[in-house]
Structure formats: C-alpha cells, structure tokens
N, C-alpha and C positions, 0 to 999 in steps of 0.2 A: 889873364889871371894875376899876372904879378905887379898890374896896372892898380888891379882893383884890393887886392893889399896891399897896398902903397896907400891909395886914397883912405883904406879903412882905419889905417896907423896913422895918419895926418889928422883923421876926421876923432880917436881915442882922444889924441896927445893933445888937440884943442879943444875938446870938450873936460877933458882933465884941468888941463891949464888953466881954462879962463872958467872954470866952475865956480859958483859964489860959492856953495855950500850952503848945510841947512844954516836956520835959523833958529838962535836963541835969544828966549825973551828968561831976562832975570828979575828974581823975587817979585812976585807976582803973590797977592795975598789972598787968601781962604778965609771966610770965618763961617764957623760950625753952628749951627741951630742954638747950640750952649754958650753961644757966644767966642769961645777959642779960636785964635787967628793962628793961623799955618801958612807959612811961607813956601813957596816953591817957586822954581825954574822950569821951563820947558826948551825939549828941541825941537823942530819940526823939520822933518829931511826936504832936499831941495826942492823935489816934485810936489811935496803939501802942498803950496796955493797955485801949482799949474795942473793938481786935478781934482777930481770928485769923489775919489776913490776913500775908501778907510785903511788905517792903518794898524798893525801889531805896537805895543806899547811893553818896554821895559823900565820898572821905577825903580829908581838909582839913588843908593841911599851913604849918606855921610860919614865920617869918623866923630868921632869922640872930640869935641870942644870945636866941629867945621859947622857950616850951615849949607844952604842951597847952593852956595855961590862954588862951592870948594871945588867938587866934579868938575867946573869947568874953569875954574881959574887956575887950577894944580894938575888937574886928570886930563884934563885936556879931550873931556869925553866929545865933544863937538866935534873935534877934529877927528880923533879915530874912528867917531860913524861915518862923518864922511869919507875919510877913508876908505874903511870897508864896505860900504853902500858903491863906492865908485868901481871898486874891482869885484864888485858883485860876490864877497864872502858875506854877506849879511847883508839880507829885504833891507828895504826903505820900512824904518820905523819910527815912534814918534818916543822920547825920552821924558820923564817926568822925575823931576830931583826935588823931593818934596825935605823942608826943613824940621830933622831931628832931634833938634839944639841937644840938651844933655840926658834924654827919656830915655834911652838904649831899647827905643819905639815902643814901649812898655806903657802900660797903663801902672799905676802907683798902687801897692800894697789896701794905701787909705784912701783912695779912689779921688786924691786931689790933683793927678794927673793922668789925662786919660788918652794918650798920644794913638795906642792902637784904635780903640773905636772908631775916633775921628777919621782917619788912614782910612781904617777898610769900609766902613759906615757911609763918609759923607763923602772928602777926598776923591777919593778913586771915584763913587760914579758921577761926581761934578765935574770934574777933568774930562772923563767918558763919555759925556753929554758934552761939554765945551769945544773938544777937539775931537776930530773926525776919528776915533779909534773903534778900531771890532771889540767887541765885548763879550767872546768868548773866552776858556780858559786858555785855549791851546795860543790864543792870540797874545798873554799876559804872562810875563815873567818880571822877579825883583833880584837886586843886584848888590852890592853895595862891598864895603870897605872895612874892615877892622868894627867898631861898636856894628856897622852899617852891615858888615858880612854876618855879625851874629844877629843883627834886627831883619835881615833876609833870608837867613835860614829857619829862624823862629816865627817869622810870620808865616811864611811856605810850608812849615808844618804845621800849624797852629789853622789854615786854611789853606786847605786842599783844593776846595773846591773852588778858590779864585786863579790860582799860580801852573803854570804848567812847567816853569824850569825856574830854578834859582843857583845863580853862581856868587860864593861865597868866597871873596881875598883876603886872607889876613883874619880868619874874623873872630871876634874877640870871645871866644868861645872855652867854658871854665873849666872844668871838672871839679867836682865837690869837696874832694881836697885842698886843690886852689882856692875855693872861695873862704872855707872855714880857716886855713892859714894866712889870711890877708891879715897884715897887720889892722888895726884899728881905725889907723889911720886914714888910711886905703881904701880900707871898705865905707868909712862915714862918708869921705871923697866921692868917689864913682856911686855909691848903689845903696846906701840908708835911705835915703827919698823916693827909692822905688820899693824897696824889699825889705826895709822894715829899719827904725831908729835901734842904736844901742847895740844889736844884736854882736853874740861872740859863739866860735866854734858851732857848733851843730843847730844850733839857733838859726842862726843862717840859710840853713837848708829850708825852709820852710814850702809855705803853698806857694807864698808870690814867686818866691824862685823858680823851685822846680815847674810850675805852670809856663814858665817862659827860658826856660835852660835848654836848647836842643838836644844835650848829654840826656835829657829827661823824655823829651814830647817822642825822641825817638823808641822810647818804650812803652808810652802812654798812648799815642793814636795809633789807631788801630792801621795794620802795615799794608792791606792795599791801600790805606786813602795816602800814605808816605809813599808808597811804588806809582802813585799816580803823576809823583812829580820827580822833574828830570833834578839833581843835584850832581854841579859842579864847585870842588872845595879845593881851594889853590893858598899855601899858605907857605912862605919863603924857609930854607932851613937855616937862617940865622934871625929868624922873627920870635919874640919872645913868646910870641904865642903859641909854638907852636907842639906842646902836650896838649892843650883842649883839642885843635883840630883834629892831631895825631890821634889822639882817641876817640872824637866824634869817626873817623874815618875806622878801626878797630872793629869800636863798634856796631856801626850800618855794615860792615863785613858781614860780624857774627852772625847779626837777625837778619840778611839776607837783603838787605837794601840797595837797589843799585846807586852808584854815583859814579864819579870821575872824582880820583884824589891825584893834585899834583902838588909837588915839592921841587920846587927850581932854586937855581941859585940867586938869593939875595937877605935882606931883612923888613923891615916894617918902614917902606918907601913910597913916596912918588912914583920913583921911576918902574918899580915893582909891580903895582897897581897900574897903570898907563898902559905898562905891554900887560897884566893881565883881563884888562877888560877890554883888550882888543881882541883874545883868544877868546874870553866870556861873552862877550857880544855873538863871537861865529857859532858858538855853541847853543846860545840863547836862539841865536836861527835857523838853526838845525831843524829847528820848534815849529819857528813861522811859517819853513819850506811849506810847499805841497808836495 
C-alpha cells in the first residue's frame, strides 16, 4: 500500500510538473452579418485536442479602456484555469474573452452601437459552432471585471435563458444617485455615447439606462427568470465602487434573490481580481459538476 502511494505522488508531481497547460489563442476576429468586427481571445484546456468530448464555457469579460488581451496578460486567467483544472476544483472548461473596447457591452441609446446583439446574437453561437462547447444553459456562465462585472451581471439578467451563473468582481455598478451626481464631465467621458448626449441630473435616468442598470433589470424581470441564475458579487472594501455593489447586494436581499455577496480585503486591483477569479471560476463549477 505504501509502495503504491509513493508511485501515485510521483506519477501527480510529474504530470503537474511537466504539464503544458491549456492553450490560448489571442485576438482572433468576428465580424457580424452588419459588418462589425469583434475581437476575441480563447482558452482551450489541456485535454481539448486529446479528446472528442464537449466542453462548459465561461465568457470573461474586460474593464474599462482593456480589451481581449487584458484577462490574460494582467489576470493571468490561463494560469489559474490551469491551476484549478489540475487540483480538480474546476471541470476542464473552455474560456472565451470577447473584446468590449468602451460599450459597457450595451447597445447605444441611438442604436449606432450595438455591442449586446452582436454578443448574444452572433458571437456566442459562432464560437459554439467553432469550438467543441455544450450548448446548454447549465453548461454557460459570464464573468468579468469592474465595466466587465457590470456587463456580466446585466447581460445575466437581461438573459436568463442563456447564463446559468454569473460572478461579478469590482463591478462597475451605479445606483441612481451616483449617476445623476456625476459631474459632467464624467458622465460625457464614460456613458453620453451610450445613454444619451448632454443629459443632467434626472435626465440621466432614462429608458437606455435603467433597461441596462442591474440596480434596475432586478425589479424589472420577472424574479424566477433572476432565481434561475446562480450570482456571485465579490467587490473589495477599499474599491471605490463599492455603494453600487453594496446595494445591488441590499437589494436582491430584500426581493428575495439568491446570490453570494463577498467583501475581502483590498481595492480596484490586479492582484484582487486574480485571486477572485480563481474563487469565481470554483463557483462557476459548482454549475458544470454533475
């Protein structure tokens, strides 16, 4: 017996060791029946081209002024799948990090950006066709970072019926007060190109807003198609964001929503995000299990 743990701890430590890991292919380009080009990265875990099998798929979404490339050159998302794929906390899955340049994954007020359609429209089932993924719900979760945390919680609500978990870091998430107190400046900056030119105080609030505010859709859609999906909200408590979370989480309290709300030590980081999508990932497979 203790021949044969010895061999099994030899046989770990060199398939750890000399593992390649999966494989990423970066910016890789899309273009949409409308012509629109979308960039994206993909991962494919180590066993993708040694089997035939399908896989669960989580799409992993940017910050604010990053693109496709950022998850893996800052988040280090590569490595922590393989990571936890190796100690078996998280299935062998396949990652897709499609580029959100400055949309906040929102379709435009005046309809001359139309970033979600494309996403959930074409995107996703060309990728689903491309690459060996299950294409059910339970098998699809979205993920993301700061703009990327609020474009994963608003897409997850906004479609129920694609997502089965969404874990939100950082994510840039407002409350109505926040928006209508933005200086001017601020708001022409971030969100006149989406939610309307010019606008001041309550103006602001509008259709295009509230249709894509999660502080919103979580009153709007109807609460089992919200209880259909698993939400985890992880936002630092020296993060300046963090009264929108704080109150997205309040909120889904009051009207009876499940999620997971975590508040760790730190701020609007790398190193923040890194170890939370390593904990987001175990949680997002919690999903995949059988």
């Amino acid at each position: 017996m203790r021949n044969s743990l010895l061999i099994l701890g030899f046989m770990f430590f060199f398939q750890t060791a000399f593992s390649q890991g999966g494989k990423v292919i970066e910016s890789l380009t899309f273009t949409s029946k409308s012509g629109t080009k979308m960039n994206y990265s993909v991962y494919l875990p180590e066993d993708y081209t040694t089997s035939q099998r399908s896989y669960p798929v989580v799409y992993l979404l940017h910050g604010y002024s990053d693109d496709e490339t950022g998850w893996i050159q800052f988040g280090e998302a590569n490595r922590i799948a393989d990571k936890g794929i190796a100690e078996g906390k998280i299935p062998s899955c396949i990652i897709i990090i499609p580029d959100g340049k400055l949309t906040w994954y929102c379709n435009s007020y005046d309809g001359k950006i139309n970033w979600e359609d494309t996403f959930i429209n074409e995107l996703i089932p060309y990728v689903e066709k491309e690459y060996r993924i299950r294409k059910k719900k339970e098998y699809r979760a979205i993920a993301g970072l700061s703009m990327g945390g609020y474009g994963a919680l608003k897409l997850s609500m906004k479609h129920t019926d694609l997502f089965s978990t969404c874990v939100a870091l950082s994510s840039g998430t407002f409350t109505d007060d926040e928006m209508i107190t933005k200086s001017d400046k601020e708001y022409g900056m971030y969100f006149s190109e989406l939610f309307g030119k010019g606008l001041q105080g309550q103006a602001r609030l509008n259709e295009a807003w509230k249709s894509n505010s999660p502080l919103d859709l979580i009153r709007s859609v109807p609460l089992e198609k919200l209880k259909s999906v698993r939400f985890w909200i992880d936002c630092g408590d020296d993060d300046f964001l963090y009264i929108g979370n704080s109150s997205l989480h309040v909120e889904m309290r009051k009207l009876g929503i499940p999620h997971e709300y975590r508040v760790r030590d730190g701020g609007h980081s790398w190193s923040y995000w890194r170890s939370g999508l390593a904990t987001g990932l175990e949680y997002i497979g919690e999903k995949f299990h059988r």
